[in-house]
C-alpha positions in Angstrom: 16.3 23.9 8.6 20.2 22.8 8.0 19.6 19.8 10.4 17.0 18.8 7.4 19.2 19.5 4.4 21.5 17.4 6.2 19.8 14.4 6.6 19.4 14.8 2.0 21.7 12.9 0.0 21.6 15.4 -2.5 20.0 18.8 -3.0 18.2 18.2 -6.2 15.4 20.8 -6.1 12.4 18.4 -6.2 14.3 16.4 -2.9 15.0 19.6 -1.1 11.6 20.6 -1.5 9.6 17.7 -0.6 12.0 17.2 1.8 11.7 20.7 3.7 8.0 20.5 3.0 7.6 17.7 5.2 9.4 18.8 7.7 7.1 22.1 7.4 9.3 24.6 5.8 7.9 25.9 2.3 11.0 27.7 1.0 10.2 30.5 -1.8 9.8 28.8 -5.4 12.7 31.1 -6.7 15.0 28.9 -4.1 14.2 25.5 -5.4 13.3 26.8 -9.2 11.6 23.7 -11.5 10.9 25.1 -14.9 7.1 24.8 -15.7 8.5 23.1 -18.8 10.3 20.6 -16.5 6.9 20.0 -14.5 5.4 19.2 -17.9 7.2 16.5 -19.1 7.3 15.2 -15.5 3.3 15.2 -15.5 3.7 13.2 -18.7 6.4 10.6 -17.4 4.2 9.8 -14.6 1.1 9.9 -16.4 3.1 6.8 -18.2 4.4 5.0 -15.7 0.9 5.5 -13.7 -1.3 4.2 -16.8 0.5 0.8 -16.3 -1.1 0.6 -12.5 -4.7 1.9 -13.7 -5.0 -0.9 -16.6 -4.2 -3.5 -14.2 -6.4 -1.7 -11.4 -9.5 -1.3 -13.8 -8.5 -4.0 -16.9 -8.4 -0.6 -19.4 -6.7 2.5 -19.7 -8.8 5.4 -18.2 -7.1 8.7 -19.6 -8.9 10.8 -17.3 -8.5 9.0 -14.2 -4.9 8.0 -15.1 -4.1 12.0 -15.2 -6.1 12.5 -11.9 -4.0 10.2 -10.6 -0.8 11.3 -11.5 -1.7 14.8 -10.6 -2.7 13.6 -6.6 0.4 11.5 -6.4 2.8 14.8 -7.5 0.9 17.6 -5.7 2.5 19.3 -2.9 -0.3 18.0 -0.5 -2.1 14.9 0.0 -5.8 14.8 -1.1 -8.4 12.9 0.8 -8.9 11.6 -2.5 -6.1 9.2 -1.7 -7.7 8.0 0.8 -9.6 4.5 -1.3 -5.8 3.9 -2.0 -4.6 4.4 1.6 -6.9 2.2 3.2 -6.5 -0.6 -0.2 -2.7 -1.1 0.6 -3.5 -0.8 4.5 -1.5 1.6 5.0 -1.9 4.3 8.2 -2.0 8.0 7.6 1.9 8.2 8.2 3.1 5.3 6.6 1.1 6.9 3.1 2.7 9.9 3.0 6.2 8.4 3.5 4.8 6.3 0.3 3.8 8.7 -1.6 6.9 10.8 -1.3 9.0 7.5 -2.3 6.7 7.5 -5.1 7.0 11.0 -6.1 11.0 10.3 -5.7 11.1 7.4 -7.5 9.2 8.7 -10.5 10.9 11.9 -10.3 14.5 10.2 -10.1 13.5 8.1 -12.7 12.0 10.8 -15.2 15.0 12.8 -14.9 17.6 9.5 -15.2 15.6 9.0 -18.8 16.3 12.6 -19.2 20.0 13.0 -18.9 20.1 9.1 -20.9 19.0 11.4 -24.0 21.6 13.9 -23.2 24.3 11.9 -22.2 23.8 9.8 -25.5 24.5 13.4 -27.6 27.6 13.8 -25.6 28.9 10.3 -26.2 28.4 10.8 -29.9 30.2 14.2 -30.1 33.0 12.8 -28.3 33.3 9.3 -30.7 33.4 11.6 -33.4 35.9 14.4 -32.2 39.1 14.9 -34.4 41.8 15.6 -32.1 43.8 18.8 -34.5 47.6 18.7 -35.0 50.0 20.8 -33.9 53.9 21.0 -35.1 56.6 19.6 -32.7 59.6 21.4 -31.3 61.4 19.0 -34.0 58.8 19.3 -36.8 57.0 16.4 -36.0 53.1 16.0 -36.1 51.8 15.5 -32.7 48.1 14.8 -31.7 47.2 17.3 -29.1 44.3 15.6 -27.6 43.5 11.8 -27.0 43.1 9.3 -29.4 38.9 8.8 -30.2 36.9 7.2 -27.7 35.0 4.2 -29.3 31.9 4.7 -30.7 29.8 2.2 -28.6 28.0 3.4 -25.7 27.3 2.0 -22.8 25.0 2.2 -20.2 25.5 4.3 -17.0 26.1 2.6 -14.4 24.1 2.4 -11.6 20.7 2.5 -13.2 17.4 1.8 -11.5 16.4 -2.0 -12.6 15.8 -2.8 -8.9 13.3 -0.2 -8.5 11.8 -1.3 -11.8 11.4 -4.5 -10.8 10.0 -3.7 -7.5 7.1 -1.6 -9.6 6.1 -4.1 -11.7 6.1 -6.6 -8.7 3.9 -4.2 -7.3 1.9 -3.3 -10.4 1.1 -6.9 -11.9 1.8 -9.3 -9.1 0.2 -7.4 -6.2 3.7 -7.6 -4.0 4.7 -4.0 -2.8 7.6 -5.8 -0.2 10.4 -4.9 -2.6 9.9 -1.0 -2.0 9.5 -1.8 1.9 13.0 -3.4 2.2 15.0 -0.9 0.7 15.9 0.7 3.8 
C-alpha cells in the first residue's frame, strides 16, 4: 500500500481513494472522509459539466439521463452500463477505466478548484480591507504594525485548468478526445 501512495502527487482523499481502489485496497471511509455534503455539490458539478456532453450527444438536455450519467461516471465501480460508451470511443476494457478515473479526476479537481475560487475570493477581500492598528514607538512615534494594504484587485490563481477545459470542449463539440491522450 505505501508503494501506491507513493506513486500520488498528492493525498487528496478523492485521489487516495480511487487511487488505492484501483490498485484493490478499499481503505475504511473514516480514513479518506468526503462529507456527504461535499459529495452533493460534487454530483451537481458534474451533473453540469456532463449536461454539456448529453445535449451534444442527443441535440437536448435529458435531466434524467444526464444524472444517470453523472452518477456511473463518479461511482466507485464501473457499470456495464458504460459499456455503449466504451465500445463508442473504442476504447478496451483497460484503457476505460484509466478514462474514467481521469474523468472522475478531472471533474473532481475541477469542482473543488471552483470551490476554493469562492473561498479564496473572501480571503482576498478581507485582506484588501484590513486596517493595520497603531502602536506607540519607543520615541512616541506612530508606527504601523502590520503591512501597508494589499490592493484591492484580485487576480486569478495561477495555474488554473484552461488546458483541460479546452481539451473537454474539443472533446465535447468537435469529437477530438487527443488532447486528454497527450497529457502524459
Amino acid at each position: 500500500m505505501l508503494r501506491a501512495l507513493d506513486e500520488l502527487p498528492s493525498l487528496d482523499p478523492f485521489l487516495v481513494r480511487e487511487h488505492l481502489g484501483r490498485q484493490g485496497y478499499r481503505p475504511a471511509p473514516c480514513y479518506l472522509y468526503i462529507t456527504q455534503a461535499d459529495i452533493t455539490r460534487m454530483i451537481g458539478f458534474t451533473n453540469s459539466e456532463i449536461e454539456s456532453l448529453v445535449r451534444e450527444a442527443f441535440g437536448t438536455t435529458m435531466q434524467q439521463a444526464t444524472l444517470k450519467l453523472a452518477g456511473k461516471i463518479l461511482a466507485n465501480e464501473l457499470d456495464s452500463e458504460l459499456d455503449p460508451l466504451r465500445m463508442t470511443l473504442r476504447l478496451s476494457t483497460a484503457e476505460f477505466s484509466d478514462g474514467i478515473f481521469s474523468w472522475r479526476g478531472f471533474l473532481y479537481f475541477k469542482w473543488r478548484y471552483t470551490e476554493l475560487q469562492g473561498e479564496l475570493n473572501k480571503v482576498l477581500n478581507g485582506l484588501a480591507t484590513y486596517q493595520p492598528m497603531l502602536t506607540e514607538g519607543r520615541e512616541g512615534a506612530t508606527q504601523e504594525t502590520a503591512p501597508p494594504r494589499l490592493p484591492s484587485k484580485q487576480r486569478p490563481v495561477p495555474g488554473g485548468n484552461s488546458n483541460m477545459d479546452l481539451f473537454y470542449k474539443n472533446l465535447i463539440y468537435i469529437n477530438e478526445p487527443l488532447g486528454f491522450s497527450d497529457m502524459h
